[in-house]
LOSE-47738 format. One line per 2 residues: number of its first residue (from 0); their letters; for each residue x, y, z of N, C-alpha, C. Coordinates in Angstrom, 1 decimal. Atoms other than C-alpha are relative to their C-alpha. Last residue first. Example, Ala and Ser with C-alpha at 12.3 -4.5 7.8 and 13.67 -1.06 7.14 Angstrom:
# residues 2
1 = SA = -0.9/-1.1/0.0/13.7/-1.1/7.1/-0.8/1.1/0.8 | 0.9/-1.2/0.0/12.3/-4.5/7.8/0.9/1.2/0.0 .
***
This chain:
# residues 161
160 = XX = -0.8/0.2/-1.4/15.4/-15.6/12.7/1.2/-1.1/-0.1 | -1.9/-1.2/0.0/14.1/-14.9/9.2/0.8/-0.4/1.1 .
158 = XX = -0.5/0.7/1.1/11.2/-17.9/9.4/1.1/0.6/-0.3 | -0.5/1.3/-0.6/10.1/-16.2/12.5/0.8/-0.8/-1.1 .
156 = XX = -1.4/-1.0/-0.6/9.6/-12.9/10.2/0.6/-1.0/1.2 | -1.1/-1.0/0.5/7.7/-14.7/7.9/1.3/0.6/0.4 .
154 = XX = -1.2/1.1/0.7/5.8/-16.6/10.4/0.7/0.4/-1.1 | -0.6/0.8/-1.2/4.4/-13.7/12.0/0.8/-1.2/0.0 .
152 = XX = -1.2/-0.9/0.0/3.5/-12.0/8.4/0.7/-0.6/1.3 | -1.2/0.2/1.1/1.6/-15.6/7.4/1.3/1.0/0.5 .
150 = XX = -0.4/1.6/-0.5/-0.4/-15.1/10.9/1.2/-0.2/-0.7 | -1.2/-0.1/-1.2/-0.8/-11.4/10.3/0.8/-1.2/0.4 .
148 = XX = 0.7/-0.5/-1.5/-2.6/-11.7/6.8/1.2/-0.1/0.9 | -0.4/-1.2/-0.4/-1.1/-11.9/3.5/-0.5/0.6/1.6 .
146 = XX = 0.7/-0.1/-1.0/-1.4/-15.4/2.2/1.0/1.2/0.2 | -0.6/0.5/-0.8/-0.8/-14.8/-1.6/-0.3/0.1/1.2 .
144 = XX = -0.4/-0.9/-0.2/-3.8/-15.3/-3.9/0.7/-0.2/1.6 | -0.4/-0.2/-1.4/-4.3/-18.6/-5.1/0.4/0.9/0.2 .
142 = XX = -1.3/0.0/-0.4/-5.5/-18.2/-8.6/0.0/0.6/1.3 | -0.2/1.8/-0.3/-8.8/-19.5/-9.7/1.8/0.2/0.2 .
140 = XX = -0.9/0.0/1.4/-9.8/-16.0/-11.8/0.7/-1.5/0.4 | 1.2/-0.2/1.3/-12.5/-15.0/-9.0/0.8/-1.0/-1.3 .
138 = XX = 0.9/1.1/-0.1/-9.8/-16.1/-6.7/-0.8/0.1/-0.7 | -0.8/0.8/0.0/-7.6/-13.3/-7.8/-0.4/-1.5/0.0 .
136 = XX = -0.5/-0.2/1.6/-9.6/-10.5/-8.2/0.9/-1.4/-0.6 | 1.5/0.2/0.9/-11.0/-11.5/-4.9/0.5/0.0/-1.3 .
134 = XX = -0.3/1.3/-0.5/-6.9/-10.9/-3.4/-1.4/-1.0/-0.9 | -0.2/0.4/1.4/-7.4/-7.8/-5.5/0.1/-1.5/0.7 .
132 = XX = 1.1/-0.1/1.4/-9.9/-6.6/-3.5/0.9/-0.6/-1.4 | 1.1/0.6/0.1/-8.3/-7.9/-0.2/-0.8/-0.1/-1.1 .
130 = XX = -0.8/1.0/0.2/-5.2/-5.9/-0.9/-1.2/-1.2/-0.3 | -0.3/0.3/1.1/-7.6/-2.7/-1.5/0.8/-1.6/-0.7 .
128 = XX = 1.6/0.1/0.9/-9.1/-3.0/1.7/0.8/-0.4/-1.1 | 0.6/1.4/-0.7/-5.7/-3.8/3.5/-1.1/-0.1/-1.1 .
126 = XX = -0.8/1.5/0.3/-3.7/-0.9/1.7/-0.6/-1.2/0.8 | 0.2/0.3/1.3/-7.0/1.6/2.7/1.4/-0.9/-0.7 .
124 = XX = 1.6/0.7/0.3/-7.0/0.3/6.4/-0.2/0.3/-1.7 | 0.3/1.3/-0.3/-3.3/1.3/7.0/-1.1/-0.6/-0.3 .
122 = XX = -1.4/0.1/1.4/-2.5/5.0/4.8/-0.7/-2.1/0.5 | -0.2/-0.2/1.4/-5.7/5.9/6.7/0.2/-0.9/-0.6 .
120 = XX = 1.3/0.7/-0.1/-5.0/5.0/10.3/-0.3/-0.6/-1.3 | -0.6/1.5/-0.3/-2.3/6.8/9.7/-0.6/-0.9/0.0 .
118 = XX = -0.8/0.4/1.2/-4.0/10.1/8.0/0.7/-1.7/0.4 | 1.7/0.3/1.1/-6.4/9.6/11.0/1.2/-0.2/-1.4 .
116 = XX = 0.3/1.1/-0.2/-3.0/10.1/13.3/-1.1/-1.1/-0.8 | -1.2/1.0/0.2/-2.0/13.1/11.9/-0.3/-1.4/0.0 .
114 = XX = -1.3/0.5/-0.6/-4.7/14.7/13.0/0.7/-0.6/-0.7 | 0.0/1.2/-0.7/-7.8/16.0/10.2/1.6/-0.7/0.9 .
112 = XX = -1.1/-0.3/-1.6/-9.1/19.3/8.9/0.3/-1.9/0.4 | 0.0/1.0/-0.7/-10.3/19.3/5.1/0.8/-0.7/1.3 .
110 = XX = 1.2/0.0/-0.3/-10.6/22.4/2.9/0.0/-1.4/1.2 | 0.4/-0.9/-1.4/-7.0/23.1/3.1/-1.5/-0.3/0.5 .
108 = XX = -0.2/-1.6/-0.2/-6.5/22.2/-0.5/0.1/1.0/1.1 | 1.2/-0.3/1.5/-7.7/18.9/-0.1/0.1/1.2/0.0 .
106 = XX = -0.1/0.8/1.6/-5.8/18.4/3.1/-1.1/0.2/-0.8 | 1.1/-0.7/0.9/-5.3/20.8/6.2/0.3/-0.6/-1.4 .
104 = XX = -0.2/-0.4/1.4/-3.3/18.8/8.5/-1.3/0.5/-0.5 | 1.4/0.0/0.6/-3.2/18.7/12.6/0.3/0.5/-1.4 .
102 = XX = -0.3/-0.8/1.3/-0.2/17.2/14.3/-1.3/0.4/-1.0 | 1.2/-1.2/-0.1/-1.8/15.0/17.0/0.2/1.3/-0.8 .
100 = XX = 1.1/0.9/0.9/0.9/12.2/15.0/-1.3/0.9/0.7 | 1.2/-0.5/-0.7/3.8/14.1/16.2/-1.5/-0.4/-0.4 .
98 = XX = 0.9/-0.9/0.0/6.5/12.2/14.3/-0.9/0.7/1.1 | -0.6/-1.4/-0.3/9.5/9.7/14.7/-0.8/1.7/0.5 .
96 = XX = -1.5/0.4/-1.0/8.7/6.2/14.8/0.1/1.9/0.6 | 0.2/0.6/-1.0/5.6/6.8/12.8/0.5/0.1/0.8 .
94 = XX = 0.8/-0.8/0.0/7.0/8.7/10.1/-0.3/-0.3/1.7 | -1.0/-0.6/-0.2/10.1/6.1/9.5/-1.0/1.7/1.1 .
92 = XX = 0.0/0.8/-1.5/7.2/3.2/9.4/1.0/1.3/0.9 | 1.2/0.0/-0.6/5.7/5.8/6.5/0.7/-0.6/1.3 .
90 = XX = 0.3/-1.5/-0.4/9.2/6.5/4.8/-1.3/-0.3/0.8 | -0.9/0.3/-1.2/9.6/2.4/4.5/0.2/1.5/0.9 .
88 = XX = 0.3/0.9/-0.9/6.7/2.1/2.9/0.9/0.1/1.3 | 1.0/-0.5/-0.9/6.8/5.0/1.0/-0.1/-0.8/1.4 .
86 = XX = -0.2/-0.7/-0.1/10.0/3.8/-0.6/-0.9/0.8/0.6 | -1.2/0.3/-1.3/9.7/-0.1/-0.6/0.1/1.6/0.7 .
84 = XX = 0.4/0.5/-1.0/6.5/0.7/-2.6/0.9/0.2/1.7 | 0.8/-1.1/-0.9/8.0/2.9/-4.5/-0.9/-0.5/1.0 .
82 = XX = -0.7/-1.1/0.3/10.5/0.2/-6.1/-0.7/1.2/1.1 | -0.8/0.4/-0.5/8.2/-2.2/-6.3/1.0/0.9/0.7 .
80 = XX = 0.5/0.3/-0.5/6.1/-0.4/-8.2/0.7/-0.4/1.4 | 0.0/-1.4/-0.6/9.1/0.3/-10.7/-1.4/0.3/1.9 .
78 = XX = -1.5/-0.6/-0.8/10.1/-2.9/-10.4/-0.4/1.1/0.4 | -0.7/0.6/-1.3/6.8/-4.1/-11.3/0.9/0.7/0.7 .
76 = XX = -1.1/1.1/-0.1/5.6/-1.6/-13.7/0.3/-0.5/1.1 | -1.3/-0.2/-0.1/4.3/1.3/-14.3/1.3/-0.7/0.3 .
74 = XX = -0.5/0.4/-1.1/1.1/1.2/-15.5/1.1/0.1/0.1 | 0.0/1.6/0.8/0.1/3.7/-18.4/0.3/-0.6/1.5 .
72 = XX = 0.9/-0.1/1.1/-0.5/7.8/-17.7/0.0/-1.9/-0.2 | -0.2/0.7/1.1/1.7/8.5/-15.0/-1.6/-0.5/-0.4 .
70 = XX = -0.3/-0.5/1.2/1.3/11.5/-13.2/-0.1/-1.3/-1.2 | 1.5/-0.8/0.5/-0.4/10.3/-10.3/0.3/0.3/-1.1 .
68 = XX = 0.6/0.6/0.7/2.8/8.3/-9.8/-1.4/0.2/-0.3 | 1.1/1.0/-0.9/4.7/10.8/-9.1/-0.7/-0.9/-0.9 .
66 = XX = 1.7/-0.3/0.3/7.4/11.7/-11.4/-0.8/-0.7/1.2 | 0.2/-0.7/1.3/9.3/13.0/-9.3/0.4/-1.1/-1.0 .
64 = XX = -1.3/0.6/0.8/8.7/11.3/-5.6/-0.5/0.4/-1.6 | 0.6/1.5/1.0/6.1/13.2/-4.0/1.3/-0.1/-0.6 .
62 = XX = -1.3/0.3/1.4/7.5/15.9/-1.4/-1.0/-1.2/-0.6 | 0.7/-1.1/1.1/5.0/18.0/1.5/0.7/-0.5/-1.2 .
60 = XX = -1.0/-1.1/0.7/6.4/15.9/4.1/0.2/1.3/-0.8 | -0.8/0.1/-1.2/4.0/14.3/6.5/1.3/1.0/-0.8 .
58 = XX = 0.8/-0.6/-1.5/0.7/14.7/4.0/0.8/0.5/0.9 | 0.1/-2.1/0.7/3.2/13.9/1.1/-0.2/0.6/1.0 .
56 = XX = -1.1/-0.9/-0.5/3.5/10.4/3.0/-0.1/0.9/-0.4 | -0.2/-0.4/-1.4/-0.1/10.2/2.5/1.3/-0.1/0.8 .
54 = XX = 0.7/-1.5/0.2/0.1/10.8/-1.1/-0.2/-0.3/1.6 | -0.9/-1.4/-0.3/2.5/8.4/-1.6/-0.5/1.4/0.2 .
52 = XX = -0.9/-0.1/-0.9/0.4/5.8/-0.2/1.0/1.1/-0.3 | 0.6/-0.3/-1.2/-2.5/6.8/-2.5/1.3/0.4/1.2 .
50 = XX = -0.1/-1.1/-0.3/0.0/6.5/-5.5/-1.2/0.4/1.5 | -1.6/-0.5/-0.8/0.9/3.2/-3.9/-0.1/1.3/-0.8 .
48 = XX = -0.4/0.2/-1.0/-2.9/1.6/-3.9/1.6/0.9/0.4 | 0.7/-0.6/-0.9/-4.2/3.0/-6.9/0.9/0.0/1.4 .
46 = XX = -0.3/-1.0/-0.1/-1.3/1.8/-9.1/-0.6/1.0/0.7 | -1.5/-0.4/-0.4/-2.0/-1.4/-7.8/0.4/1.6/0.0 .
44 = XX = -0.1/0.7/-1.1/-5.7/-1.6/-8.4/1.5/0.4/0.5 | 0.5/-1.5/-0.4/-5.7/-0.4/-11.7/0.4/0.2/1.5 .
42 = XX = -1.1/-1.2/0.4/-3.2/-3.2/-12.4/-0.4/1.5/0.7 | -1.0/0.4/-0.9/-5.2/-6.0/-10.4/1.0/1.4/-0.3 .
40 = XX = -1.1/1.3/0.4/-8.1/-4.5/-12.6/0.9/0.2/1.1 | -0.7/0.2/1.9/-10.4/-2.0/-11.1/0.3/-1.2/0.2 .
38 = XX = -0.2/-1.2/-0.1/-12.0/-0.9/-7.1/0.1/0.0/-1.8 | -1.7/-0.4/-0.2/-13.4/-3.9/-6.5/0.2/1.5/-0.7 .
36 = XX = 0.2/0.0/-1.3/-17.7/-4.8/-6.5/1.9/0.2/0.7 | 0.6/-1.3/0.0/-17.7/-6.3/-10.2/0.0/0.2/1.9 .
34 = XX = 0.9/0.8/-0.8/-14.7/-8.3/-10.7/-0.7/1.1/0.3 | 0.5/-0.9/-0.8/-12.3/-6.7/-13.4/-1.2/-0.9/0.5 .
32 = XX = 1.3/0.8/-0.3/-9.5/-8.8/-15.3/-0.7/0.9/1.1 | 1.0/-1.0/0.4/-6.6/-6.6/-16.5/-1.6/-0.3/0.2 .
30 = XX = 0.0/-1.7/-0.7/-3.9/-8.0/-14.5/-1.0/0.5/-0.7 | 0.0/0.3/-1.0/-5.4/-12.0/-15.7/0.1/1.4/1.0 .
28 = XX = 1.4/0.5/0.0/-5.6/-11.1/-19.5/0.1/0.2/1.7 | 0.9/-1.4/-0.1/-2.1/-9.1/-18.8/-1.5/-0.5/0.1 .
26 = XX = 0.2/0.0/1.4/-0.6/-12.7/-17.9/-0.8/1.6/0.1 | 1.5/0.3/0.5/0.2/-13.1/-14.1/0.6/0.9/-1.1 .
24 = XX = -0.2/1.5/1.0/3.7/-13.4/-12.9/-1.2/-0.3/-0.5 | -0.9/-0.6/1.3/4.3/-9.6/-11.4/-0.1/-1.6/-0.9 .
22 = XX = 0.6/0.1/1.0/0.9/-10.4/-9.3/1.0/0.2/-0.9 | 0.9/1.3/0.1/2.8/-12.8/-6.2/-0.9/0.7/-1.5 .
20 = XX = -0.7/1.9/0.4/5.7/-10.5/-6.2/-0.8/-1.0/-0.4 | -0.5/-0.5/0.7/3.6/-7.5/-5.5/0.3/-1.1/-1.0 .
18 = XX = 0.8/-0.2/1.2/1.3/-8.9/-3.4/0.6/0.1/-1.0 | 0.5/1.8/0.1/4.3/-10.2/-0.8/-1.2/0.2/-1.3 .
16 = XX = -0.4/0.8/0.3/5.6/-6.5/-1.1/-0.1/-1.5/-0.8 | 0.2/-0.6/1.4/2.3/-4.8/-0.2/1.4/-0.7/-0.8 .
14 = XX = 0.9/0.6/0.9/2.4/-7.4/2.3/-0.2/0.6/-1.0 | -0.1/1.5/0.1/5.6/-7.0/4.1/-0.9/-0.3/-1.0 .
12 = XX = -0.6/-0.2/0.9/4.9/-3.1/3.9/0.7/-1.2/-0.9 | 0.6/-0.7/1.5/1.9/-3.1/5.4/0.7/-0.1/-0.8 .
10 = XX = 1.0/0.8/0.4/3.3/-5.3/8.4/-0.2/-0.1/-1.6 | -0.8/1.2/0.0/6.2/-3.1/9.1/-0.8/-0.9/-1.1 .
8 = XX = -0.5/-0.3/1.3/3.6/-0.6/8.9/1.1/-0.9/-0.4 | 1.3/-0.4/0.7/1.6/-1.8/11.7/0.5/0.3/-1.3 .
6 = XX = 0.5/1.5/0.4/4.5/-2.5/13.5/-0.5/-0.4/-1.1 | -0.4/0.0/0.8/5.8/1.2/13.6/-0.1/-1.7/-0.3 .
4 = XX = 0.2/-0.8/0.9/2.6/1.8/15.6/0.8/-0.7/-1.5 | 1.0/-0.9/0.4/3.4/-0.6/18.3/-0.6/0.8/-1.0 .
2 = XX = 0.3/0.1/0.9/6.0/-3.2/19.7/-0.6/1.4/0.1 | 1.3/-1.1/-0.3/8.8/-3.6/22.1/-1.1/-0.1/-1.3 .
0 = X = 0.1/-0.8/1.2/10.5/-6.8/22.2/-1.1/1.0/0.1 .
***
């Protein structure tokens, strides 16, 4: 089995999933709970996390899905979450696979030089951090947050076979 890059996102997209699923059954008291030392609530938190990700596919395409989710104004829901999750997520492993990753972008209007590869890097270490912050958000509040690490994702996909 070959591996590499488009792994890594495989991974990312397993667990932004597996979060998903695991906070669509909590009470709003519970999604709107704030621990000091996290980004927001489980909610804020979410919608952080996947308009981020659609903003570093953008980076590779120049397209945001209409409406983006910068635009929205309220949360947006599971499905819908859900939904764009699957759709960056799976546009990111597609990125990988295919791309020039020493490709050099000018982000923040241009003001900001960085390869391809850094944006990847990126998209991967900020969906970890964040997962971890609501994972706290979660145990703070005495609810098992779901196992998301590599071990869980390796038995996942053995568990498919």
């Amino acid at each position: 089995m070959t591996t590499g890059l488009p792994d890594f996102f495989k991974y990312n997209l397993w667990a932004n999933l597996r979060l998903l699923d695991a906070c669509a059954h909590l009470s709003d008291t519970q999604l709107d709970a704030t621990i000091p030392g996290t980004f927001g609530s489980v909610r804020k938190t979410l919608m952080h996390l996947f308009t981020a990700e659609e903003g570093y596919v953008s980076s590779f395409t120049g397209t945001r899905p209409t409406p983006s989710l910068k635009e929205f104004t309220t949360f947006a829901g599971f499905d819908e979450l859900r939904r764009r999750a699957e759709l960056s997520g799976n546009t990111l492993i597609t990125i990988v696979e295919q791309r020039d990753l020493s490709q050099i972008f000018y982000l923040d209007g241009g003001t900001y030089e960085s390869p391809a590869i850094i944006v990847v890097i990126q998209a991967i270490n900020h969906a970890i951090d964040h997962r971890s912050q609501i994972s706290t958000m979660l145990s703070q509040q005495g609810i098992e947050p779901p196992d998301m690490d590599s071990w869980a994702y390796n038995d996942a996909m053995h568990a498919k076979l």
